[in-house]
Each structure stands twice: as structure tokens, then as C-alpha cells.
N, C-alpha and C positions, 0 to 999 in steps of 0.2 A: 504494500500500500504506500502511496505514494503522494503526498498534500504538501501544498507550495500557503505560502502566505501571500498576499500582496507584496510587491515591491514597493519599498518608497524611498523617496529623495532624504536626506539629512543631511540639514546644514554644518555638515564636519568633516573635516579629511578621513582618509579611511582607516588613517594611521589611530587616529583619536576613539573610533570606533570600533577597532579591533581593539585596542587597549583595552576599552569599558568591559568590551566582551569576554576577550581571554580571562580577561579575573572572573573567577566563578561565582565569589562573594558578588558581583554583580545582578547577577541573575537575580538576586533575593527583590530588587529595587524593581523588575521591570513584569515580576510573577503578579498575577491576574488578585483580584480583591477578594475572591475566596480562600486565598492560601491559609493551611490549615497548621504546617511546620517547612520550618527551613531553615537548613544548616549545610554550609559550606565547610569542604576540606581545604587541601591544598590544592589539589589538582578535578575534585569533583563537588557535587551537592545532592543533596537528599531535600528532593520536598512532597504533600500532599497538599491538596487540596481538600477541602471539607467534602466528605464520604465518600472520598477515594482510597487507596491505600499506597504509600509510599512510592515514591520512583528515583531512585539512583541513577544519576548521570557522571558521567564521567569523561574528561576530557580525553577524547583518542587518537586528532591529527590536529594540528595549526599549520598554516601555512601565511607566514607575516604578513598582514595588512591586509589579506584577499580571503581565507577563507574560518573557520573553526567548527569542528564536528566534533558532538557531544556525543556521546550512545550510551546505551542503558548497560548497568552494572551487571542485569540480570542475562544469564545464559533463555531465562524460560522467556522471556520478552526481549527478542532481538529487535532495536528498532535505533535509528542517528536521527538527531538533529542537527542540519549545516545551518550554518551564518556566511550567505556570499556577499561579498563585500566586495564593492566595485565605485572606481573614484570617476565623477564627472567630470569636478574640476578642481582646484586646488583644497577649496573646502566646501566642495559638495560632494556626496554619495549617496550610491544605490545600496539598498540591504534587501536581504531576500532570506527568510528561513524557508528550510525545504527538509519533511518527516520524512522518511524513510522505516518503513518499519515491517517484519515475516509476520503474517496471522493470518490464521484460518480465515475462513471467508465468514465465517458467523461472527466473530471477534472484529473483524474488520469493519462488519458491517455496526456492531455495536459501538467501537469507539469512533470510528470517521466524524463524527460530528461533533460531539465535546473535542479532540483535536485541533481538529479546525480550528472550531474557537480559539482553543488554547493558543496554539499559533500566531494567529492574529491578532488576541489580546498584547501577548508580548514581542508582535513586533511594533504594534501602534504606542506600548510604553517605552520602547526603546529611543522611537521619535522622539515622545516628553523629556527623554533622561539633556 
């Protein structure tokens, strides 16, 4: 399964935007208003959302300024989320998250839509940030 978020413009170099992102502690700022818990490691975060239950992320590739893929801790939920990063102009950029993730087709068909959301919620706070 496979859900893109909207692309949008931010007014920041893409330099300034991977920074925010690569920090994991970051994430915590840009999680959606139902978040239930969240805690950042070094390199990954654990969060829920209210009557969900947990989801470990964990940082897997960077690639300076242009890209970051998180993927799930778990073996039994294989699923990445990317951060494309793409610079328009000096301090503007394009961001794009993009899910990726193995499930049954019943499973798929049960989360595809809270995702989304999800996705979309945090890429529209990423704008605020």
C-alpha cells in the first residue's frame, strides 16, 4: 500500500528542513492533536495516538538535504515513511511524505484512511513549524 500526502511549498531551504526532520525529537511538534504518548530516542520515537496502540519508528536511510525514511520497528508491520525534500529556490521547498507499507488487503483496506489523514495532518504541521 502505497499513500503520498500532498506536496507543499515551504518557505525554507531544504537544508533547514531536513534538519527539523532528521531530529526525531521533532516529530513530537508536528504529531496530529490526538496524540496519546511520545517519546523520542536517539535515533527513533514511539508514539500512539488515542485508541491506537503504539508504533515505533525508527530512523533507516538519510540522505543530506533531499531525503529521510523512517520504518516501523516492528518485523509484524512492515511499513517506511519518506520525507522528499526538494529545493525550489534558495529558501523555498517542496516536501512530500510518501507511506509505504506490506498488509493484507483487509488491513489495508482498514487503515488506508486514518493514514491518510495521519499523513496529511503532519505534513500541513510541518508547514506551521
Amino acid at each position: 500500500m502505497n499513500l503520498e500526502s500532498p506536496k507543499i511549498t515551504i518557505p525554507k531551504s531544504k537544508q533547514e528542513i531536513f534538519d527539523f526532520l532528521s531530529n526525531v525529537e521533532n516529530f513530537g511538534k508536528i504529531m496530529p492533536e490526538n496524540i496519546d504518548k511520545f517519546e523520542a530516542a536517539e535515533d527513533s520515537f514511539i508514539f500512539a495516538l488515542k485508541g491506537m496502540p503504539e508504533i515505533k519508528l525508527k530512523l533507516k536511510e538519510v540522505i543530506p538535504g533531499e531525503k529521510i525514511v523512517l520504518g516501523s520497528a516492528s518485523e509484524k508491520l512492515p511499513f517506511s515513511l519518506t520525507a522528499n525534500i526538494v529545493e525550489k529556490e534558495s529558501n523555498s521547498s517542496d516536501v512530500q511524505l510518501v507511506f509505504d507499507g506490506n498488509f493484507n488487503p483487509m488491513m489495508a483496506m482498514m487503515v488506508k484512511s486514518p493514514l491518510q489523514k495521519f499523513i496529511n495532518t503532519l505534513i500541513s504541521n510541518i508547514q506551521n513549524q
